[in-house]
Chimera marker file (.cmm) of the C-alpha trace (Angstrom):
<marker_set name="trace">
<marker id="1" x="136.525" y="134.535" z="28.515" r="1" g="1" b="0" radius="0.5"/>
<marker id="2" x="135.319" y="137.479" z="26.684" r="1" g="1" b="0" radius="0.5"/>
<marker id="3" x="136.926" y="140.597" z="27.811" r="1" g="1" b="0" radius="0.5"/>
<marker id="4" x="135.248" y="143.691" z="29.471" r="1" g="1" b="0" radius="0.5"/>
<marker id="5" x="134.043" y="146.799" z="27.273" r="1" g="1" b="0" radius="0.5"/>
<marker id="6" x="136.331" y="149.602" z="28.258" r="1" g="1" b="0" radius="0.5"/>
<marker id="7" x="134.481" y="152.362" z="29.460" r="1" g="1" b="0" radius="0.5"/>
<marker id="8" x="135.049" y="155.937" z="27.302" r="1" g="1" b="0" radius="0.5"/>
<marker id="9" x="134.659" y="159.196" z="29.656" r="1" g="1" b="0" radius="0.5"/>
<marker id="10" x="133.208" y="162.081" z="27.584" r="1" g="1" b="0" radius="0.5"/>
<marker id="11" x="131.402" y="165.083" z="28.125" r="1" g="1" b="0" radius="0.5"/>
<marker id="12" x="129.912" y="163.840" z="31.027" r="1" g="1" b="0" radius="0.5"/>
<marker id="13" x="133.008" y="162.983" z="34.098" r="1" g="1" b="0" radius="0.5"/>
<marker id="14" x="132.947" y="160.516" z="35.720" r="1" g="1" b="0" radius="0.5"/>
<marker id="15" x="133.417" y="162.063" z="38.828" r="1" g="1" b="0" radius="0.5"/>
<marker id="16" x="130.092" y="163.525" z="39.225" r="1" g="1" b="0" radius="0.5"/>
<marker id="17" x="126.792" y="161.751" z="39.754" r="1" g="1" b="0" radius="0.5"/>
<marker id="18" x="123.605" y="162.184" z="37.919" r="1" g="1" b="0" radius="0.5"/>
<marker id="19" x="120.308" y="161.610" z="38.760" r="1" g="1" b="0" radius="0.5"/>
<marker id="20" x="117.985" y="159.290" z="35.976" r="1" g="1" b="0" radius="0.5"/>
<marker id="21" x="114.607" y="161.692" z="35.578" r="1" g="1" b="0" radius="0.5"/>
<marker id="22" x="113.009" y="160.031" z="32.391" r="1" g="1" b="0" radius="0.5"/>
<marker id="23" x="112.893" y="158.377" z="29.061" r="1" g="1" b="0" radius="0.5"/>
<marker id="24" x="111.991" y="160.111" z="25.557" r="1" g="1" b="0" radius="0.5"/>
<marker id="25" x="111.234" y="158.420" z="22.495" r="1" g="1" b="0" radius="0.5"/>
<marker id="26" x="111.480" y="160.498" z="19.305" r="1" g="1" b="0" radius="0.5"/>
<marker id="27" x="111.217" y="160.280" z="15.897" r="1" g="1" b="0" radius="0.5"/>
<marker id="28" x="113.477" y="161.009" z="12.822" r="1" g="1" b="0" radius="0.5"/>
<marker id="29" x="110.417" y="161.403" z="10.560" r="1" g="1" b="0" radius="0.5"/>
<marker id="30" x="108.688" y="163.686" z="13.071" r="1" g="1" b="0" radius="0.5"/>
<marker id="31" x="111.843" y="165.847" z="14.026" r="1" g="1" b="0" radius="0.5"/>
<marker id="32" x="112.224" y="165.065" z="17.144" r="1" g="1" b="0" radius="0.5"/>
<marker id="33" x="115.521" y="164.481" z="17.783" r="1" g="1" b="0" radius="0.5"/>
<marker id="34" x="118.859" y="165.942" z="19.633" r="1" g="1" b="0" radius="0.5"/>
<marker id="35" x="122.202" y="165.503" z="19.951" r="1" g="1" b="0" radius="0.5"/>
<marker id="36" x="123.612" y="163.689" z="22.849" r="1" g="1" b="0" radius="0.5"/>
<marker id="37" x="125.558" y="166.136" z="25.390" r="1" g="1" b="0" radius="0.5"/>
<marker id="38" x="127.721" y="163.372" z="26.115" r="1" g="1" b="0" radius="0.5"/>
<marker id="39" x="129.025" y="162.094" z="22.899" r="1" g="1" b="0" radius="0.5"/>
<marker id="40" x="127.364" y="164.760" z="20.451" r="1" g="1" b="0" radius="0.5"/>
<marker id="41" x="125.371" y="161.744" z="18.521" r="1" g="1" b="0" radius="0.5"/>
<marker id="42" x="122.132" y="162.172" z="16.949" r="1" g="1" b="0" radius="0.5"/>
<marker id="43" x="119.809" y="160.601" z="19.152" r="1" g="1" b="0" radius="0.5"/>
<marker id="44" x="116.195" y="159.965" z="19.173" r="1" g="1" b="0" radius="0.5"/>
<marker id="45" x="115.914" y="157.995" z="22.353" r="1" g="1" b="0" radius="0.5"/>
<marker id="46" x="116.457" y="160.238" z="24.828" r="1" g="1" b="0" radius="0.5"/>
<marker id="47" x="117.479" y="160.049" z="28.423" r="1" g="1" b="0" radius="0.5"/>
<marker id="48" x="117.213" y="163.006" z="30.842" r="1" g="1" b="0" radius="0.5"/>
<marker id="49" x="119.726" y="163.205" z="33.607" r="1" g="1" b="0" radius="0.5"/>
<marker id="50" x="120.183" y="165.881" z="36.269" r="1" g="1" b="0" radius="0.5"/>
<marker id="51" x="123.824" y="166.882" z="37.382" r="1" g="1" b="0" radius="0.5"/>
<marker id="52" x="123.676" y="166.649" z="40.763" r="1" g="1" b="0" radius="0.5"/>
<marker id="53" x="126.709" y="168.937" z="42.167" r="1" g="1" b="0" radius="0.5"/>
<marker id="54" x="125.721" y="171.391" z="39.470" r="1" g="1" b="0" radius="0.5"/>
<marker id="55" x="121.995" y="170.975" z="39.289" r="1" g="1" b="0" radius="0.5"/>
<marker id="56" x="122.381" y="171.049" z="35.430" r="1" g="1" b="0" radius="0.5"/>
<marker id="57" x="120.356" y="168.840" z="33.205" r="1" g="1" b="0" radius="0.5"/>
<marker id="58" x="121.131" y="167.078" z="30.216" r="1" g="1" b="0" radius="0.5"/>
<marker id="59" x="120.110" y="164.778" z="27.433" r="1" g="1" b="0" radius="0.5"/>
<marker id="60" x="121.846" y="161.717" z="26.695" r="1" g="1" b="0" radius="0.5"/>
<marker id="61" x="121.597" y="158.639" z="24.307" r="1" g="1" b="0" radius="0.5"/>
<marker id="62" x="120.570" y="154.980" z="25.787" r="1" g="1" b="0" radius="0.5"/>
<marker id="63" x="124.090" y="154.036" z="24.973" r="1" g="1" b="0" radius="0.5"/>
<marker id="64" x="126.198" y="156.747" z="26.776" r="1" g="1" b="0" radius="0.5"/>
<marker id="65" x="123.184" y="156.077" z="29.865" r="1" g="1" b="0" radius="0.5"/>
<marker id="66" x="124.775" y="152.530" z="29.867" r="1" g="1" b="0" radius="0.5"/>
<marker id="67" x="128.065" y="153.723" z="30.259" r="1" g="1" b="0" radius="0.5"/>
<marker id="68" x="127.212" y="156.098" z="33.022" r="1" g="1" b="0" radius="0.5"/>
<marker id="69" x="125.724" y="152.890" z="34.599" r="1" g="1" b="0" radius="0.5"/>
<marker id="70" x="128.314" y="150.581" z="33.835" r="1" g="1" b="0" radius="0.5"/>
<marker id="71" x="130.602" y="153.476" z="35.650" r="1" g="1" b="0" radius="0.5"/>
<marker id="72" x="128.378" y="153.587" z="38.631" r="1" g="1" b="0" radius="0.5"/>
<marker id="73" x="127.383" y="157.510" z="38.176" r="1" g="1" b="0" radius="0.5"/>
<marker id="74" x="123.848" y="157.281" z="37.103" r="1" g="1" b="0" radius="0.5"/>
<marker id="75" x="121.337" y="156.961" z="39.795" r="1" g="1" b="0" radius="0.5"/>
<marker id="76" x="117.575" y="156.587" z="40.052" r="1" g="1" b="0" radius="0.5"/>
<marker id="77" x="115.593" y="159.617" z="40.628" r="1" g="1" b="0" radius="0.5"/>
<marker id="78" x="112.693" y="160.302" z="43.108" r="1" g="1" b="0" radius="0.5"/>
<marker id="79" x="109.668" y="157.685" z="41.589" r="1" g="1" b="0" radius="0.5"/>
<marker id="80" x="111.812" y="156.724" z="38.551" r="1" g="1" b="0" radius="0.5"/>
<marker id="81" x="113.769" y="153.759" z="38.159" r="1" g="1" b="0" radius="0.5"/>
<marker id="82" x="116.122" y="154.072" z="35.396" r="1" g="1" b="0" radius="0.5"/>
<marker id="83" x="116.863" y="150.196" z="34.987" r="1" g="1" b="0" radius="0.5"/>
<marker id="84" x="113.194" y="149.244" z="34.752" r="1" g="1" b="0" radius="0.5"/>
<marker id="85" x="112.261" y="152.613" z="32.620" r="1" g="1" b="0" radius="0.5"/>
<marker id="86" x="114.787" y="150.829" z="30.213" r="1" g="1" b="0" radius="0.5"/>
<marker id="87" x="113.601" y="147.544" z="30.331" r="1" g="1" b="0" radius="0.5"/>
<marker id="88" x="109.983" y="148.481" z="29.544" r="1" g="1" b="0" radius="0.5"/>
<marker id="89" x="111.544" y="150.736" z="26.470" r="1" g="1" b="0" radius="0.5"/>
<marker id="90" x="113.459" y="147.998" z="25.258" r="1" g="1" b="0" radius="0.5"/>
<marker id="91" x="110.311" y="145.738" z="25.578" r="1" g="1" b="0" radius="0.5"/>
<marker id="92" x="108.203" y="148.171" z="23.993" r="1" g="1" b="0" radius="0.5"/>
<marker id="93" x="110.664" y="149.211" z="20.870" r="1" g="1" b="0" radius="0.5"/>
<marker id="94" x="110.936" y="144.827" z="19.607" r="1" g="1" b="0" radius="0.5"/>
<marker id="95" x="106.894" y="145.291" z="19.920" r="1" g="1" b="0" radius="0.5"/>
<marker id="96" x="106.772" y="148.927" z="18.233" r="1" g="1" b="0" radius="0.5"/>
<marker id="97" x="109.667" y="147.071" z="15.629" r="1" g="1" b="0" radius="0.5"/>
<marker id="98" x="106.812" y="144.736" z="14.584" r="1" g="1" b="0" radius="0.5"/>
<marker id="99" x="104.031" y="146.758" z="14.401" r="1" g="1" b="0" radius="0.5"/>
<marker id="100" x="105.771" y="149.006" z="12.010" r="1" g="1" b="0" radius="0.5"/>
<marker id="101" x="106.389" y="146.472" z="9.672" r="1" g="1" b="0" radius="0.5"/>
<marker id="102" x="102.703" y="146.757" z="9.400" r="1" g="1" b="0" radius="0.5"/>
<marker id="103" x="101.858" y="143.209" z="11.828" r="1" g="1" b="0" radius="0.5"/>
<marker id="104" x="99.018" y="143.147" z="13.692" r="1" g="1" b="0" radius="0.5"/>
<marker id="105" x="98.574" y="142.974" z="17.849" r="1" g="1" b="0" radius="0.5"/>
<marker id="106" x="96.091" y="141.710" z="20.153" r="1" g="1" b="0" radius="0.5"/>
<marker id="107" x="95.513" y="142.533" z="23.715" r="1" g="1" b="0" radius="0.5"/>
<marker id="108" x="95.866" y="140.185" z="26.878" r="1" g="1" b="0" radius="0.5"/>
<marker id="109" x="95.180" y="142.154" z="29.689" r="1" g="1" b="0" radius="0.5"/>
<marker id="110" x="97.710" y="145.007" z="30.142" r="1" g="1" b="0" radius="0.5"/>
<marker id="111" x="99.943" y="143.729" z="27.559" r="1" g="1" b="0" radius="0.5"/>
<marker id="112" x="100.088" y="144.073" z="24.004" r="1" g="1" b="0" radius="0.5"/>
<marker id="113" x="101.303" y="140.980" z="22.116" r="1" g="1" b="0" radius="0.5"/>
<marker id="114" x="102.666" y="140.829" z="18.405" r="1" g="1" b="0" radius="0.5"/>
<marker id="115" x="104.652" y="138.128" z="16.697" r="1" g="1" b="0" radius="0.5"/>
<marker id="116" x="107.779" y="138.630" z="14.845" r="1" g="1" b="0" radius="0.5"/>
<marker id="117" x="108.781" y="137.099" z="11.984" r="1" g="1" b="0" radius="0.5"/>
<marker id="118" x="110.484" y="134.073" z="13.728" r="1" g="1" b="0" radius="0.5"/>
<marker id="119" x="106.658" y="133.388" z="15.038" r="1" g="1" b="0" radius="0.5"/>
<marker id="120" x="107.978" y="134.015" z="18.638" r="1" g="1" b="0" radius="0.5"/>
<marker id="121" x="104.904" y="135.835" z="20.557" r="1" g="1" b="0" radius="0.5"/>
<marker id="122" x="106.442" y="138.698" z="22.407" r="1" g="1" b="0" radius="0.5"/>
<marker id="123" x="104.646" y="141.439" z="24.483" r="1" g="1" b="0" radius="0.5"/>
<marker id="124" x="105.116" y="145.058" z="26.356" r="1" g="1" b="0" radius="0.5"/>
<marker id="125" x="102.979" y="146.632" z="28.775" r="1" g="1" b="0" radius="0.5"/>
<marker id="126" x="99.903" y="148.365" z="27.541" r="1" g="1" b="0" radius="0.5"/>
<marker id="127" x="100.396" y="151.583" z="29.220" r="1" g="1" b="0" radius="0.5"/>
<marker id="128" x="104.371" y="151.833" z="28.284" r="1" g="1" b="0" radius="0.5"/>
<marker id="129" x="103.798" y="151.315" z="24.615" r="1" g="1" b="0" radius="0.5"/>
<marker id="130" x="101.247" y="154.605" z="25.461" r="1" g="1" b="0" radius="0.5"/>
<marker id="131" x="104.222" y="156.074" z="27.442" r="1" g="1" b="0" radius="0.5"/>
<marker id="132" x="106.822" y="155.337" z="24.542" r="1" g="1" b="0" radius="0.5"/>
<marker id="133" x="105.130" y="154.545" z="21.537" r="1" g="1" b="0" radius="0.5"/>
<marker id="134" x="102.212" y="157.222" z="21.476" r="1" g="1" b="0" radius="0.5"/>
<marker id="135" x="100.035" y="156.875" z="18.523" r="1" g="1" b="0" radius="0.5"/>
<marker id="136" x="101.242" y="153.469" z="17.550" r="1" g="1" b="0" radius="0.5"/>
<marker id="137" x="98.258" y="151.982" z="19.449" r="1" g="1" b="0" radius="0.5"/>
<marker id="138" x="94.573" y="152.344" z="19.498" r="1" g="1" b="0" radius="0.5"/>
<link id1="1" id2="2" r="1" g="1" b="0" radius="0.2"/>
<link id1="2" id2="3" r="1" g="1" b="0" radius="0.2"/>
<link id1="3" id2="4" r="1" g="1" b="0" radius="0.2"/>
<link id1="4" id2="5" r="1" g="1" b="0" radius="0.2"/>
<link id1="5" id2="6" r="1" g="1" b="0" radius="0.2"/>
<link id1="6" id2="7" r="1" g="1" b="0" radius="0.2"/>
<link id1="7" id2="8" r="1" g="1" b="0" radius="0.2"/>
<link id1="8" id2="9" r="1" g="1" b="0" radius="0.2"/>
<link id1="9" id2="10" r="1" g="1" b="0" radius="0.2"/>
<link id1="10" id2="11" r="1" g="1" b="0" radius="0.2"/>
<link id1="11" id2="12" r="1" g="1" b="0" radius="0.2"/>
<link id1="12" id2="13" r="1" g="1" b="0" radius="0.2"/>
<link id1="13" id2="14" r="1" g="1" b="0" radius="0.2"/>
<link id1="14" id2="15" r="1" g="1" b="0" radius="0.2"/>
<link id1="15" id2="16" r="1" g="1" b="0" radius="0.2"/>
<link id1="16" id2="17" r="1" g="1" b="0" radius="0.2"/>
<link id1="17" id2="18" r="1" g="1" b="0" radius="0.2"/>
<link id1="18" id2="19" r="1" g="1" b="0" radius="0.2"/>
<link id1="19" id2="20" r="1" g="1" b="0" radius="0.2"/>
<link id1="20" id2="21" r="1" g="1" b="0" radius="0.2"/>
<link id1="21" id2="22" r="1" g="1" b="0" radius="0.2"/>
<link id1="22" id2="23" r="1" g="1" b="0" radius="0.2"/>
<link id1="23" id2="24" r="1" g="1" b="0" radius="0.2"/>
<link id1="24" id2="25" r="1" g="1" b="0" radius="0.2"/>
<link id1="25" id2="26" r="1" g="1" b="0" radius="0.2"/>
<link id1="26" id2="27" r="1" g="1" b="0" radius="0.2"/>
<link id1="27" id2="28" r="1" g="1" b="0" radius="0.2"/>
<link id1="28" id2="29" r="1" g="1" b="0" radius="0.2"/>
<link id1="29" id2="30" r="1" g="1" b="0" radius="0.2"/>
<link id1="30" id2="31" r="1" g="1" b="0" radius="0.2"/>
<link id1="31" id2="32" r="1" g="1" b="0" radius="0.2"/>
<link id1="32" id2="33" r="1" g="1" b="0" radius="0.2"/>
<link id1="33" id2="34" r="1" g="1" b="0" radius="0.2"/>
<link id1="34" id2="35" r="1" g="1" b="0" radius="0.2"/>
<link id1="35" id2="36" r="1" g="1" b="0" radius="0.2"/>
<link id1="36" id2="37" r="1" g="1" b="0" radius="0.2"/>
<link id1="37" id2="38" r="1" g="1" b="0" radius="0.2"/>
<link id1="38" id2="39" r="1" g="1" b="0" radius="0.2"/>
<link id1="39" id2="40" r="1" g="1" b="0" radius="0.2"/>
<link id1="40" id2="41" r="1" g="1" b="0" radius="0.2"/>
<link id1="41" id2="42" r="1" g="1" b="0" radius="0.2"/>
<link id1="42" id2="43" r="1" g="1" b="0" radius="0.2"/>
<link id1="43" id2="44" r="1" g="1" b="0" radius="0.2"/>
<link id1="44" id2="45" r="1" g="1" b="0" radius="0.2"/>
<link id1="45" id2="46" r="1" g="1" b="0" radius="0.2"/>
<link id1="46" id2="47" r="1" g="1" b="0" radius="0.2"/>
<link id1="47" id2="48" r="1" g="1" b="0" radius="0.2"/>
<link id1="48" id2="49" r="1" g="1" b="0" radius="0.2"/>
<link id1="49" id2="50" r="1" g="1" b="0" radius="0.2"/>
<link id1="50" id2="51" r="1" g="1" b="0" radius="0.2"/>
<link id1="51" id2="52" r="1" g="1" b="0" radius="0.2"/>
<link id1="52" id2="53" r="1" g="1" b="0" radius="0.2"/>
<link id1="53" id2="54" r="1" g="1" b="0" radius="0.2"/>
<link id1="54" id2="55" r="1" g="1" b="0" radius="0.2"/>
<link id1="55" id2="56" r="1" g="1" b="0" radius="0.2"/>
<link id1="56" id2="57" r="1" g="1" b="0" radius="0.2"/>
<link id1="57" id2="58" r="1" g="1" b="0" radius="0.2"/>
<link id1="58" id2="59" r="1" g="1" b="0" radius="0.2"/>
<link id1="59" id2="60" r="1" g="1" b="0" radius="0.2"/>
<link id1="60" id2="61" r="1" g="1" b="0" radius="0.2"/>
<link id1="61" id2="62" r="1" g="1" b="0" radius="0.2"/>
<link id1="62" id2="63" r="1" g="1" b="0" radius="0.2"/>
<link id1="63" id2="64" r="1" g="1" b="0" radius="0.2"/>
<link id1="64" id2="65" r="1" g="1" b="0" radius="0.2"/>
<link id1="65" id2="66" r="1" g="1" b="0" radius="0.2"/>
<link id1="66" id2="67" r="1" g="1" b="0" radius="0.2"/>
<link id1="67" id2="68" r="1" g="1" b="0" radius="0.2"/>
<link id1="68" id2="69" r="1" g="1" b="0" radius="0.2"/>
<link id1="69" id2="70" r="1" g="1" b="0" radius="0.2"/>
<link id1="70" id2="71" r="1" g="1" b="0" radius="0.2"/>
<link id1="71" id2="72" r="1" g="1" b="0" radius="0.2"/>
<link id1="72" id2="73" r="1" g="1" b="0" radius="0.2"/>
<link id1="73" id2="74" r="1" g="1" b="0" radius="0.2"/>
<link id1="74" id2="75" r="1" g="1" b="0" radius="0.2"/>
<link id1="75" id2="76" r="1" g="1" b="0" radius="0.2"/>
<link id1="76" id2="77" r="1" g="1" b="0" radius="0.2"/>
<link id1="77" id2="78" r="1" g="1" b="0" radius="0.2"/>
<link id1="78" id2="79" r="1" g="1" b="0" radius="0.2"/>
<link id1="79" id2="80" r="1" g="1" b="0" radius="0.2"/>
<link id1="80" id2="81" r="1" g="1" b="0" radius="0.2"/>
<link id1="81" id2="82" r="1" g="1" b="0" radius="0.2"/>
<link id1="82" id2="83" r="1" g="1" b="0" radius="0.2"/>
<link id1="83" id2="84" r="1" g="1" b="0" radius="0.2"/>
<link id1="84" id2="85" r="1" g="1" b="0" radius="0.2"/>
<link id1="85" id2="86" r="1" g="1" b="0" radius="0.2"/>
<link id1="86" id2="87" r="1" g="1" b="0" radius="0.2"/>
<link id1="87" id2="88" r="1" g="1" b="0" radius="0.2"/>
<link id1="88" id2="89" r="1" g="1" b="0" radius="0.2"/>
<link id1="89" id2="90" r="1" g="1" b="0" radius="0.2"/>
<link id1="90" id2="91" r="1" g="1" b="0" radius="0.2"/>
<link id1="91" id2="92" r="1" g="1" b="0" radius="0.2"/>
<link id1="92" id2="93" r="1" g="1" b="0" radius="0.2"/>
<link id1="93" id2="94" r="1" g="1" b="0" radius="0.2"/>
<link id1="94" id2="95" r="1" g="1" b="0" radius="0.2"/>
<link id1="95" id2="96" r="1" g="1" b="0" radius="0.2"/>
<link id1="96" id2="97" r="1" g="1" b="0" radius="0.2"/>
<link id1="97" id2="98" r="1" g="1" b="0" radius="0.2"/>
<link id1="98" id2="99" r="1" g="1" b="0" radius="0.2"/>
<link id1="99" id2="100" r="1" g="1" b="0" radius="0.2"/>
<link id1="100" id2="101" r="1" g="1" b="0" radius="0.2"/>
<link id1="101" id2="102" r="1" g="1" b="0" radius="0.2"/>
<link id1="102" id2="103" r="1" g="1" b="0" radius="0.2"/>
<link id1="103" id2="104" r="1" g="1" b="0" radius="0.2"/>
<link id1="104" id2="105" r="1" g="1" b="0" radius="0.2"/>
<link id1="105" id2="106" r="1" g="1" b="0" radius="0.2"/>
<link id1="106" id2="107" r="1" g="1" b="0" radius="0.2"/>
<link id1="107" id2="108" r="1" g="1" b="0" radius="0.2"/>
<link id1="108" id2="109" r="1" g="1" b="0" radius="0.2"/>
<link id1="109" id2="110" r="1" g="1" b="0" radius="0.2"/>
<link id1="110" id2="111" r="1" g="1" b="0" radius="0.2"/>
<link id1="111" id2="112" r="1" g="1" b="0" radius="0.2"/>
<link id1="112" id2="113" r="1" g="1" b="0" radius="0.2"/>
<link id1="113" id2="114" r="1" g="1" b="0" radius="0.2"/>
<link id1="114" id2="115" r="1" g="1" b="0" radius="0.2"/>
<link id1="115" id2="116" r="1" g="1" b="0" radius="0.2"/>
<link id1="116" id2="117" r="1" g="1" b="0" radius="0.2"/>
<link id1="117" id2="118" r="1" g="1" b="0" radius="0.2"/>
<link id1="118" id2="119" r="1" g="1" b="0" radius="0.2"/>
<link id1="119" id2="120" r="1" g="1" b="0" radius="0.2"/>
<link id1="120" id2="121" r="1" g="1" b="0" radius="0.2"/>
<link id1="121" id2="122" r="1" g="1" b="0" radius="0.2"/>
<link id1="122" id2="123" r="1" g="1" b="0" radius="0.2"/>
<link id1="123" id2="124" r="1" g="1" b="0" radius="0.2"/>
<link id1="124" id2="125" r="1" g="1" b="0" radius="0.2"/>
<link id1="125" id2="126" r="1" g="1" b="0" radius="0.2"/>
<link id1="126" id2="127" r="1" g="1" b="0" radius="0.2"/>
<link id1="127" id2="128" r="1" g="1" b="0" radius="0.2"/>
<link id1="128" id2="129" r="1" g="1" b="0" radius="0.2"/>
<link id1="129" id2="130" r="1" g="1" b="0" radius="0.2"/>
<link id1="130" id2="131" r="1" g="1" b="0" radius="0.2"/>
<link id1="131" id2="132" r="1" g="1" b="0" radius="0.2"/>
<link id1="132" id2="133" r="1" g="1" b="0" radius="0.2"/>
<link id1="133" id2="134" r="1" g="1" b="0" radius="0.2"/>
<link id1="134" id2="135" r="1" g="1" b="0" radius="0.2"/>
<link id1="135" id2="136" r="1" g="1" b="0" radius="0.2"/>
<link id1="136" id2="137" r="1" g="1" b="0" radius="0.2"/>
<link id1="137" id2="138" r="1" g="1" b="0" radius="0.2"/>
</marker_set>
C-alpha cells in the first residue's frame, strides 16, 4: 500500500480557512508570473485565495492549492468551485500542451478536440480554453 504524502504547512497555517476566488493562467514568455505566498515558487498558474479571519488575499501555486485541500482549509467561494475550476484547467492545459506543439484542433460542439501524439483524441470545453488559454484559439 502506497503511503500518504505528508502534508508541509508553510506560509499559509493551517489553522485558518481560505476561500477559492479564481484561476490565472500566465505565461513565462509574456511575464506574467509571481511568486507563490505560500512556498515563494515561481508560479505561472495562479490561484487566488481570500483569508477569511483576516480578509487578506493571496496568490498561490496549483500545488500548494492541493495541499490546502488535501488539509481541508481551502473552500469554494460564492459561484466558484475550486475542484471543477481545476479540472477544466487541467483539461484545458493537455489540450493547450498539444496545440503548442503546433497540432491542429477541430470543434464538436462546445469542445475543442486535439490528438496527442499517442493518437488518443482528448478535448476541453470551448469557453475554458477562452477562460485559460486566451489567444490560443480562434
Amino acid at each position: 500500500m502506497k503511503a500518504e504524502k505528508q502534508l508541509i504547512e508553510r506560509n499559509l497555517k493551517f489553522s485558518f480557512k481560505y476561500q477559492y476566488q479564481g484561476i490565472t493562467r500566465g505565461s513565462i514568455e509574456s511575464g506574467q508570473l509571481t511568486s507563490c505566498d505560500n512556498c515563494g515558487k515561481l508560479i505561472t498558474n495562479m490561484v487566488h485565495v481570500i483569508q477569511r479571519e483576516t480578509n487578506k488575499h493571496f496568490t498561490i501555486g496549483t500545488d500548494c492549492s492541493d495541499t490546502l485541500l488535501k488539509a481541508k482549509t481551502i473552500y469554494n467561494g460564492i459561484n466558484q468551485d475550486y475542484q471543477m475550476d481545476i479540472y477544466s484547467f487541467n483539461k484545458c492545459s493537455k489540450v493547450a500542451t498539444e496545440l503548442n506543439k503546433g497540432k491542429e484542433y477541430t470543434e464538436n460542439f462546445c469542445y475543442i478536440q486535439v490528438q496527442t501524439d499517442k493518437g488518443k483524441t482528448i478535448d476541453a470545453s470551448k469557453s475554458d480554453m477562452i477562460k485559460f488559454y486566451p489567444g490560443l484559439i480562434k
